[in-house]
C-alpha positions as YAML, in Angstrom:
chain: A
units: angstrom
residues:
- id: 1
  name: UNK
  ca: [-6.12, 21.35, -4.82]
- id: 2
  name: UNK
  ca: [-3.07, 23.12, -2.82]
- id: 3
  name: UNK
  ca: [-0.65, 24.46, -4.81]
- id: 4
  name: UNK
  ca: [1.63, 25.39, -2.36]
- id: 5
  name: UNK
  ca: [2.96, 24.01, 0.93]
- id: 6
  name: UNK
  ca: [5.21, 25.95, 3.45]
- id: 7
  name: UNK
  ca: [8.26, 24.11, 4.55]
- id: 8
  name: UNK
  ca: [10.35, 26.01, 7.01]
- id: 9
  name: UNK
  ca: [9.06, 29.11, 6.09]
- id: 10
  name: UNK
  ca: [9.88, 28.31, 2.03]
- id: 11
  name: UNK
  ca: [6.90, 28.16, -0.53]
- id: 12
  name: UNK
  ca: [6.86, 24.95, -2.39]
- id: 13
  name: UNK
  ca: [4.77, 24.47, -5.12]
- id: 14
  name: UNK
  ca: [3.70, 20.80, -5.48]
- id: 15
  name: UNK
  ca: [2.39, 21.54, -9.10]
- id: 16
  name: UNK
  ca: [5.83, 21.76, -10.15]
- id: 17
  name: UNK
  ca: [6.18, 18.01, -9.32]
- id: 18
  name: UNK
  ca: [7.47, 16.39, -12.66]
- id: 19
  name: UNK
  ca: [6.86, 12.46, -12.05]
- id: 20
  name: UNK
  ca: [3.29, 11.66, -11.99]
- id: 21
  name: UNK
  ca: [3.81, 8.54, -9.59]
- id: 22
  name: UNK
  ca: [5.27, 11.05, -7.14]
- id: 23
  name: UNK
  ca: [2.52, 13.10, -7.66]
- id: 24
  name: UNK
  ca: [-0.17, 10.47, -6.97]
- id: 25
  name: UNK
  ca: [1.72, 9.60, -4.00]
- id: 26
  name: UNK
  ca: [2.09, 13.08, -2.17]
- id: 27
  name: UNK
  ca: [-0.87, 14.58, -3.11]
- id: 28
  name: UNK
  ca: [-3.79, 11.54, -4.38]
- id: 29
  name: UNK
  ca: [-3.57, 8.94, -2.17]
- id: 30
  name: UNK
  ca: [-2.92, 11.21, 1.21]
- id: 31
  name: UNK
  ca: [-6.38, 13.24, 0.14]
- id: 32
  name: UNK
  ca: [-8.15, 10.18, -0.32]
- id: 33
  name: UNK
  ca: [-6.93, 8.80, 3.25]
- id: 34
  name: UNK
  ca: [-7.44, 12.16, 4.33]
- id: 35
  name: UNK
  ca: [-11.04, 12.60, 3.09]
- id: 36
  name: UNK
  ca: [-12.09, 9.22, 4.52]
- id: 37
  name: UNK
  ca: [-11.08, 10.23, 8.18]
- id: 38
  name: UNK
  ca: [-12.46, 13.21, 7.73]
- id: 39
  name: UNK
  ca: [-15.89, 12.54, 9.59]
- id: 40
  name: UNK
  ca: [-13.33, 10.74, 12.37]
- id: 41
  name: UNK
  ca: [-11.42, 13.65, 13.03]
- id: 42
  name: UNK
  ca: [-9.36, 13.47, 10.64]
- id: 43
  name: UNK
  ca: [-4.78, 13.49, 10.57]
- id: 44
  name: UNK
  ca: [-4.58, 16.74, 11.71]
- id: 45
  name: UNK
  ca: [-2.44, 17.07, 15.20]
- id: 46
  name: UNK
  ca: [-2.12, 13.26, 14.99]
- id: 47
  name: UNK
  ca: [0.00, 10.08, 15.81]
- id: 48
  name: UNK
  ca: [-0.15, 8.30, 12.42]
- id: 49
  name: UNK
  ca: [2.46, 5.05, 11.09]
- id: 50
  name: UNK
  ca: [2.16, 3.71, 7.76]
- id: 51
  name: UNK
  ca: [2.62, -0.23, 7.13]
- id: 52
  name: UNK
  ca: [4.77, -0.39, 4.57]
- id: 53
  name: UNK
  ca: [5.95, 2.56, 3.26]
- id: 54
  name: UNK
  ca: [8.07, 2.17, 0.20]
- id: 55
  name: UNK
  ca: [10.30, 5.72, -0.57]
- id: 56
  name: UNK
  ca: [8.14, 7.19, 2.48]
- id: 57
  name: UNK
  ca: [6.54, 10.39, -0.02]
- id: 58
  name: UNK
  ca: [2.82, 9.55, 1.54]
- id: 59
  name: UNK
  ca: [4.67, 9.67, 5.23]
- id: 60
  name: UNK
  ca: [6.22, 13.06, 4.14]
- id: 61
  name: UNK
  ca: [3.17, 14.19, 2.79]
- id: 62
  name: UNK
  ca: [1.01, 13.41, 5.58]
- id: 63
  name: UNK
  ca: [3.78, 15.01, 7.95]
- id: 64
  name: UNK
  ca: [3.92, 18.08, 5.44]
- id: 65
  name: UNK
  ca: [1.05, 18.77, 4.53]
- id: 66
  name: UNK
  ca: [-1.87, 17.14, 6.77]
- id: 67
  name: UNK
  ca: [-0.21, 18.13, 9.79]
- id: 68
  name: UNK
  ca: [-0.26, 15.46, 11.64]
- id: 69
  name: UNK
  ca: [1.64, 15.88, 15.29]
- id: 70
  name: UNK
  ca: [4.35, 12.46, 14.43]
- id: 71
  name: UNK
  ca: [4.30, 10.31, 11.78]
- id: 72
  name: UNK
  ca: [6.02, 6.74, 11.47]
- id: 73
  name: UNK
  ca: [6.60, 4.78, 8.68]
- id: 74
  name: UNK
  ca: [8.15, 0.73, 9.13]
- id: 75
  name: UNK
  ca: [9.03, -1.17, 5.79]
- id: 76
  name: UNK
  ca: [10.78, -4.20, 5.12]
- id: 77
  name: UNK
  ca: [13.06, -2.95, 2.52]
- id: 78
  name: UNK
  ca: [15.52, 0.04, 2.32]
- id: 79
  name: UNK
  ca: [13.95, 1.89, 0.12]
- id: 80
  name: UNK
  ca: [12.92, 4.74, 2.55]
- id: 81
  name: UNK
  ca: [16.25, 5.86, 1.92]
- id: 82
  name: UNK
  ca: [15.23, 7.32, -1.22]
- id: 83
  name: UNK
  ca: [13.05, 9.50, 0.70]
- id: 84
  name: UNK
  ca: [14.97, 12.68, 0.95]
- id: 85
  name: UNK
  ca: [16.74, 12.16, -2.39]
- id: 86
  name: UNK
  ca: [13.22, 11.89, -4.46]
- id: 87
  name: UNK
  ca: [12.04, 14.64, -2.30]
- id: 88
  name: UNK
  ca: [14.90, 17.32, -3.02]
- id: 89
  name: UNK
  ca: [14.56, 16.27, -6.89]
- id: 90
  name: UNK
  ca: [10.48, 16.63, -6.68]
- id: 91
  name: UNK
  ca: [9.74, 19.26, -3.89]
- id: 92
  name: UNK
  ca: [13.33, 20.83, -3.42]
- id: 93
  name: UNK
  ca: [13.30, 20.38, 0.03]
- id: 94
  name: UNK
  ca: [16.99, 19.93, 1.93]
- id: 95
  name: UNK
  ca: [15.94, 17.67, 5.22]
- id: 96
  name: UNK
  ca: [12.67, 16.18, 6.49]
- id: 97
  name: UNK
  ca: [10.65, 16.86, 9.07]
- id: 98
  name: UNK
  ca: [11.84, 16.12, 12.59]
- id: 99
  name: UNK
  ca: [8.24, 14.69, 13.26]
- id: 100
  name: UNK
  ca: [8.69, 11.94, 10.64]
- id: 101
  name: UNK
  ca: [10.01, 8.87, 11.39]
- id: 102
  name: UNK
  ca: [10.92, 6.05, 8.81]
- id: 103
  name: UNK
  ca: [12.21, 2.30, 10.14]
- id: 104
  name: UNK
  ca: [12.90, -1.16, 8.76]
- id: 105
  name: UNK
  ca: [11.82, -4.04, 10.12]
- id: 106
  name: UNK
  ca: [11.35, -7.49, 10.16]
- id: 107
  name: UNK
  ca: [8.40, -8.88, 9.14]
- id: 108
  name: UNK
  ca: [5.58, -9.81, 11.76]
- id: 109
  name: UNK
  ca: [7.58, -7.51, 14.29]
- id: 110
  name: UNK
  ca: [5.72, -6.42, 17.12]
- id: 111
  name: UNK
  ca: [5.21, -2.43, 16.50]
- id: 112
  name: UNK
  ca: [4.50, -1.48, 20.06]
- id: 113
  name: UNK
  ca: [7.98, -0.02, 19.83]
- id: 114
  name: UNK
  ca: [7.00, 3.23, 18.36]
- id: 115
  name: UNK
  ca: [4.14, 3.66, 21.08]
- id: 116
  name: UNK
  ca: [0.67, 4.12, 20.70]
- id: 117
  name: UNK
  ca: [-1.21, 6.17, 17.01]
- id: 118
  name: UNK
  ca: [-4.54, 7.51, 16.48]
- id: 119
  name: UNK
  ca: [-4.52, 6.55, 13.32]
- id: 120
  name: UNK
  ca: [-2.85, 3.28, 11.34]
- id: 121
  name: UNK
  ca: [-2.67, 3.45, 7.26]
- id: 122
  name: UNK
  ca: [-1.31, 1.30, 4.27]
- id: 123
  name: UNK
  ca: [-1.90, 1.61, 0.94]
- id: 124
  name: UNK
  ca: [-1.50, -1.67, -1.34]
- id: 125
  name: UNK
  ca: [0.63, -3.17, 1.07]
- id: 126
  name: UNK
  ca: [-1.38, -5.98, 3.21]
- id: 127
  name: UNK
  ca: [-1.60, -8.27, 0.39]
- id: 128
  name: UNK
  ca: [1.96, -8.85, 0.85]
- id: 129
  name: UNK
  ca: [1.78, -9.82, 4.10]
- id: 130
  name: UNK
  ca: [2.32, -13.55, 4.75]
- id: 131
  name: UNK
  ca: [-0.76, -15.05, 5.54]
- id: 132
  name: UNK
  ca: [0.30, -17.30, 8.49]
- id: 133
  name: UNK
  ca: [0.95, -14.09, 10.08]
- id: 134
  name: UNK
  ca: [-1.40, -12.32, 8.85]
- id: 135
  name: UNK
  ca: [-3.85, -12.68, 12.33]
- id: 136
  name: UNK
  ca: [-0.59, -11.33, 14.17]
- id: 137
  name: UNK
  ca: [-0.09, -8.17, 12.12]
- id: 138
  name: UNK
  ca: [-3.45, -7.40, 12.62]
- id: 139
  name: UNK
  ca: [-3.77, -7.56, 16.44]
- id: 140
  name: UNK
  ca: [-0.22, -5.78, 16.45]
- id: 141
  name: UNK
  ca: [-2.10, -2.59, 14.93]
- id: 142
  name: UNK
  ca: [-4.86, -3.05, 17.30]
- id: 143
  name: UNK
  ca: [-3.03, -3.24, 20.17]
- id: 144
  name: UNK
  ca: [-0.91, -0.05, 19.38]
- id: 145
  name: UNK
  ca: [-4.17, 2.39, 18.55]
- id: 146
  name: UNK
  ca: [-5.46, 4.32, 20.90]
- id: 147
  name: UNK
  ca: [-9.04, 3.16, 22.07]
- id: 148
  name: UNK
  ca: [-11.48, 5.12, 19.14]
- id: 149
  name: UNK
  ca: [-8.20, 4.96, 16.95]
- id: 150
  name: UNK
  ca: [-8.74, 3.98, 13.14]
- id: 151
  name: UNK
  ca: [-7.26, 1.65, 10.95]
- id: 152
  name: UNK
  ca: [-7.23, 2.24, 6.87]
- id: 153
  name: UNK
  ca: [-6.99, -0.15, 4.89]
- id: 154
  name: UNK
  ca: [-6.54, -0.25, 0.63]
- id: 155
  name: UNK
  ca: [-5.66, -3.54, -1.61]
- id: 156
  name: UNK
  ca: [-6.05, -3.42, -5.10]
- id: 157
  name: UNK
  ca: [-5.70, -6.03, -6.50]
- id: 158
  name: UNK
  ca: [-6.84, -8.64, -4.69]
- id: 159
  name: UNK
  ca: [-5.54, -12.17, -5.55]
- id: 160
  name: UNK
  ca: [-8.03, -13.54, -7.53]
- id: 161
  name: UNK
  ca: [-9.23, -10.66, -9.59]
- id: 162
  name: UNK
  ca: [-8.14, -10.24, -12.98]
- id: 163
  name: UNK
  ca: [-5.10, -8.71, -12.28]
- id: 164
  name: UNK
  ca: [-4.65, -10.19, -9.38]
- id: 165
  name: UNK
  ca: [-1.10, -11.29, -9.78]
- id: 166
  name: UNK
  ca: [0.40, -8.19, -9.72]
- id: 167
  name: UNK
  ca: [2.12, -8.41, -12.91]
- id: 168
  name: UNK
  ca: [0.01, -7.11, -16.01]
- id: 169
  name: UNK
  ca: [2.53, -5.00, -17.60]
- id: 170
  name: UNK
  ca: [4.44, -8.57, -18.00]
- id: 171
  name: UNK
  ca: [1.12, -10.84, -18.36]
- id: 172
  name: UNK
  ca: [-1.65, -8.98, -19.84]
- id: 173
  name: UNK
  ca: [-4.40, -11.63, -19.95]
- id: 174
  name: UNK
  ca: [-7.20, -11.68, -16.94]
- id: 175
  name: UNK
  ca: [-7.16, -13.83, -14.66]
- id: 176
  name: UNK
  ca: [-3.13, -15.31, -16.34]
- id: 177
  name: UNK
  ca: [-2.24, -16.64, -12.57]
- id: 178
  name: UNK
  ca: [-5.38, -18.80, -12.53]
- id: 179
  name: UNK
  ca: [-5.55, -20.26, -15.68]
- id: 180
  name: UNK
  ca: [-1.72, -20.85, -17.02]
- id: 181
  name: UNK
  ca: [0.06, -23.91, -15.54]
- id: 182
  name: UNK
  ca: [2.54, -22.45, -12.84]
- id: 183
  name: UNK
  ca: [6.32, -23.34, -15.70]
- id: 184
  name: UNK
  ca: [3.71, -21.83, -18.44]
- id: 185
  name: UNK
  ca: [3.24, -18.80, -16.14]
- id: 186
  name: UNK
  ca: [7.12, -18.42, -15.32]
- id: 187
  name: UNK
  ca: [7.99, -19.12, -18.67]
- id: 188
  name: UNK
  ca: [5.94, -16.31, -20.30]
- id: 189
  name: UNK
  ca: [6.80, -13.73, -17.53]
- id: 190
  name: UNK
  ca: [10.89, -14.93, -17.87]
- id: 191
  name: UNK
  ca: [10.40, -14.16, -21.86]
- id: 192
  name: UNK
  ca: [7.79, -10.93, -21.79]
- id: 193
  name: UNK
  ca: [9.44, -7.74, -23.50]
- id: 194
  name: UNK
  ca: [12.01, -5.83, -21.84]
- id: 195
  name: UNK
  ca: [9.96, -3.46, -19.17]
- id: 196
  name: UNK
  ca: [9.43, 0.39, -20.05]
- id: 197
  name: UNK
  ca: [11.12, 3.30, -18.16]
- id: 198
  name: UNK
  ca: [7.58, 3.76, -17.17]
- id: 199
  name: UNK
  ca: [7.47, 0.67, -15.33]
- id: 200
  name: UNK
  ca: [10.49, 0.08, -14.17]
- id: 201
  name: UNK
  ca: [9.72, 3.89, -11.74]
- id: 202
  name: UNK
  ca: [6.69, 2.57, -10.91]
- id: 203
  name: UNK
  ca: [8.04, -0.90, -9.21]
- id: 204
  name: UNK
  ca: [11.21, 0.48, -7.99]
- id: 205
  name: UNK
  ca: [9.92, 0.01, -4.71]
- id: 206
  name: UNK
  ca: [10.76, -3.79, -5.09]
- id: 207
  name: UNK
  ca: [13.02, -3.58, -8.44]
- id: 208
  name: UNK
  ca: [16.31, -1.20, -8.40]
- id: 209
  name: UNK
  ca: [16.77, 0.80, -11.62]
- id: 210
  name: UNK
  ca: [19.73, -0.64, -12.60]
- id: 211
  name: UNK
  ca: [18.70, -4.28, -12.35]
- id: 212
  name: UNK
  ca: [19.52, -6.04, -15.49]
- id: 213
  name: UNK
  ca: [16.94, -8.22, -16.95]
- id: 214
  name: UNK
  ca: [17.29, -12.12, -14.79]
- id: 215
  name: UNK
  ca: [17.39, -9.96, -11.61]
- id: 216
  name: UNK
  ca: [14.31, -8.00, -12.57]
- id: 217
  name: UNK
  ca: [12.30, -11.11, -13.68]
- id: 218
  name: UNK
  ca: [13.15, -13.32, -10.56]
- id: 219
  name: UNK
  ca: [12.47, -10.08, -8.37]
- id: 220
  name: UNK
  ca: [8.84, -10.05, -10.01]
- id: 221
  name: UNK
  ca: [8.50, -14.17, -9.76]
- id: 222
  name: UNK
  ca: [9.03, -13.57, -5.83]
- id: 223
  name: UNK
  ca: [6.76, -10.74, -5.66]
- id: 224
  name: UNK
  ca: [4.21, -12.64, -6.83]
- id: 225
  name: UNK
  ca: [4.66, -15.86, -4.97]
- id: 226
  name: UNK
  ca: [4.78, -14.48, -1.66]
- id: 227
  name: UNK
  ca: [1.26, -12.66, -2.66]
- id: 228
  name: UNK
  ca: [-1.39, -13.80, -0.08]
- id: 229
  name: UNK
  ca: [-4.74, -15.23, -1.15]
- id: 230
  name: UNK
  ca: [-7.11, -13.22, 1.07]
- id: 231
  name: UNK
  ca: [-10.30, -12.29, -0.19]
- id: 232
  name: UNK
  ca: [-12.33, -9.38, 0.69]
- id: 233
  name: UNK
  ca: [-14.49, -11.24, 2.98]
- id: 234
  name: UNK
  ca: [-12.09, -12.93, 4.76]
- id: 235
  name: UNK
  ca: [-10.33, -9.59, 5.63]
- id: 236
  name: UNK
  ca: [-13.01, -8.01, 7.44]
- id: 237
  name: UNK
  ca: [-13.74, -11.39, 8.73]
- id: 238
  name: UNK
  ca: [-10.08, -11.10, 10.42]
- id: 239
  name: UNK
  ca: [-10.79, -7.45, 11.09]
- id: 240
  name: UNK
  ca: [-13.76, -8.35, 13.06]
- id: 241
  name: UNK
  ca: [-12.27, -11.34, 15.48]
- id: 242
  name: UNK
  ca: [-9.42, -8.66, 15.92]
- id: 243
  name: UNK
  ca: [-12.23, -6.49, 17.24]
- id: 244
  name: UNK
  ca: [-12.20, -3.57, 15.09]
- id: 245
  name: UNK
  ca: [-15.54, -2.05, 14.29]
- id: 246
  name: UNK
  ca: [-16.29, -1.64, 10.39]
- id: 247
  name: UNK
  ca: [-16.94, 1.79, 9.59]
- id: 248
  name: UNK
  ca: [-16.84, 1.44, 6.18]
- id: 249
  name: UNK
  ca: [-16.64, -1.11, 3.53]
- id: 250
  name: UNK
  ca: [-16.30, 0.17, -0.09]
- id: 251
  name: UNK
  ca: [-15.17, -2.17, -3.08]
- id: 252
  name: UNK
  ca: [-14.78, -2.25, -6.52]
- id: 253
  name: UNK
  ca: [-15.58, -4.85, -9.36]
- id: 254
  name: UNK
  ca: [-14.41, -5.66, -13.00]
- id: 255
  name: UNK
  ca: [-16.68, -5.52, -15.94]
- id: 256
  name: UNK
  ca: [-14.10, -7.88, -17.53]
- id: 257
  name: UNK
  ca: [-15.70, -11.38, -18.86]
- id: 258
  name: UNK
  ca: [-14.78, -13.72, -16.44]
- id: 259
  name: UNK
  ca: [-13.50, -17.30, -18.67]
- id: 260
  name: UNK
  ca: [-16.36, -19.68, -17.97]
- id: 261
  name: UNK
  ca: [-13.93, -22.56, -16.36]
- id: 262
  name: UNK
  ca: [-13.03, -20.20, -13.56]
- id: 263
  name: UNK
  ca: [-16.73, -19.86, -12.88]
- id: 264
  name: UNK
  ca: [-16.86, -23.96, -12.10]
- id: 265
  name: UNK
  ca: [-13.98, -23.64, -9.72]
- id: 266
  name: UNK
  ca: [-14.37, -20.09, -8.17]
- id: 267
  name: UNK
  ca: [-16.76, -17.78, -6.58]
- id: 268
  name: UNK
  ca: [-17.61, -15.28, -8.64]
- id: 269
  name: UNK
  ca: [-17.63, -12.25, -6.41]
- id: 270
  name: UNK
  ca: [-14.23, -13.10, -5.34]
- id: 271
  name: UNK
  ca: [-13.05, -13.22, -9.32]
- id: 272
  name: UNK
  ca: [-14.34, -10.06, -10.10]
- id: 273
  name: UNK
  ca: [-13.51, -7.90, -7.00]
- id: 274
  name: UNK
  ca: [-10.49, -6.29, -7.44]
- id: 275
  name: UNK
  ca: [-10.45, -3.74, -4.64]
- id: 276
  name: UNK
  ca: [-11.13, -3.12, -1.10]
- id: 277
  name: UNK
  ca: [-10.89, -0.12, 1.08]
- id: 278
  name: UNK
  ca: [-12.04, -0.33, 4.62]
- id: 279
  name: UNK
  ca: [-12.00, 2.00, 7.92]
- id: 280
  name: UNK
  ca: [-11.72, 0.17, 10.50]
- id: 281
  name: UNK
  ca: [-12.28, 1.55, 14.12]
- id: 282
  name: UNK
  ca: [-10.78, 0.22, 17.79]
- id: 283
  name: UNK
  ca: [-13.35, -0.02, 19.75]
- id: 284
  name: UNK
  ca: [-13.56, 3.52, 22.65]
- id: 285
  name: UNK
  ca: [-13.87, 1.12, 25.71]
- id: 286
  name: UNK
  ca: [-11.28, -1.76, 23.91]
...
């Protein structure tokens, strides 16, 4: 692993990085986009945009330390503001790169604004996306790669896997938001014990830390209702009548018991596959 990055000529070492969600963001999750685009040519000398964000650290870090040539990352909230102040606490840099670029928008907007990428990434972030739009988003991204351009994909979880509502550290039980009627559901997630500091870091994308309790809970009740219900099939399905090419497919499963009622009403691929990560390719001649 690097344990230093140069930043305007000043050494920064990243293994001083104190908050271990930081950490997975700036260093884990760019390596592992980075490592699956290796065989394409990787982010080096790039145009990349992430969908969605958050703080921006996996936009920094892909500017920083992939090198990509511009990177652009659009979000529906404002929490890319926190960019530079998490990054001067974590990294103890003063300013960010000239070549990154972070934007709100509106959801569904057409991203042929910021011109044409090589490469298109989210992370945990197209699950949100309403599904009547859904179709739209994805030609959007196709339209703005390059021909040969790629498209990464990673959801986890998916709707109907055990923890598929998003909200374990609330509602531990598999499978909860399937099997509890919907006033059972609210009511346990209105009454669950107060949420750790832990937690509360981890969702501050969509929670601000000084939320008191009713804000928090009805802040986690809309994060969850305005999930969408795509499987894994049905997203390369929409991948392929976009026209992208799979390159690769790679998901992962539960060992988890699945409750014998869900079996009579559900699939049982779709109950036990919690992630999917996909490359996905724009055809050279598109």
């Amino acid at each position: 692993m690097e344990n230093f990055l140069y930043y305007r000529e000043n050494a920064v070492e990243i293994e001083n990085i104190t908050d271990p969600l930081y950490k997975a963001k700036f260093i884990t999750i760019p390596n592992i986009i980075s490592d699956w685009l290796a065989e394409s040519g990787g982010l080096r000398g790039k145009d990349v945009i992430e969908i969605g964000c958050g703080e921006g650290t996996m936009a920094l870090s892909i500017a920083l330390r992939k090198e990509a040539k511009r990177v652009v990352g659009v979000e529906v909230l404002d929490v890319f503001e926190q960019c530079l102040p998490m990054a001067q606490a974590q990294l103890g840099i003063s300013e960010l790169p000239s070549d990154l670029h972070l934007c709100k928008i509106l959801p569904g907007a057409d991203l042929s604004v910021y011109g044409t990428f090589d490469v298109v990434y989210s992370w945990s972030v197209f699950e949100h996306i309403a599904q009547d739009i859904f179709p739209f988003v994805m030609r959007s991204v196709f339209d703005i790669l390059k021909p040969g351009g790629h498209l990464f994909i990673q959801i986890d979880p998916l709707y109907y896997s055990a923890h598929g509502s998003h909200l374990t550290p609330w509602l531990v039980e598999p499978w909860a938001h399937l099997t509890l009627q919907s006033d059972e559901f609210r009511r346990r997630l209105l009454n669950a014990p107060d949420t750790s500091a832990k937690v509360r870091n981890e969702w501050a994308v969509y929670i601000p830390l000084d939320a008191d309790k009713a804000t928090e809970r009805a802040a986690l009740l809309e994060t969850y209702e305005t999930l969408n219900r795509l499987t894994a099939p049905q997203l390369r399905g929409i991948a392929e009548a976009t026209g992208f090419e799979v390159v690769r497919d790679y998901r992962t499963t539960t060992d988890l018991e699945v409750p014998p009622h869900l079996l009579e009403i559900y699939h049982r691929d779709v109950l036990i596959t919690d992630q999917i990560v996909m490359l996905l390719r724009k055809p050279a001649t598109a």
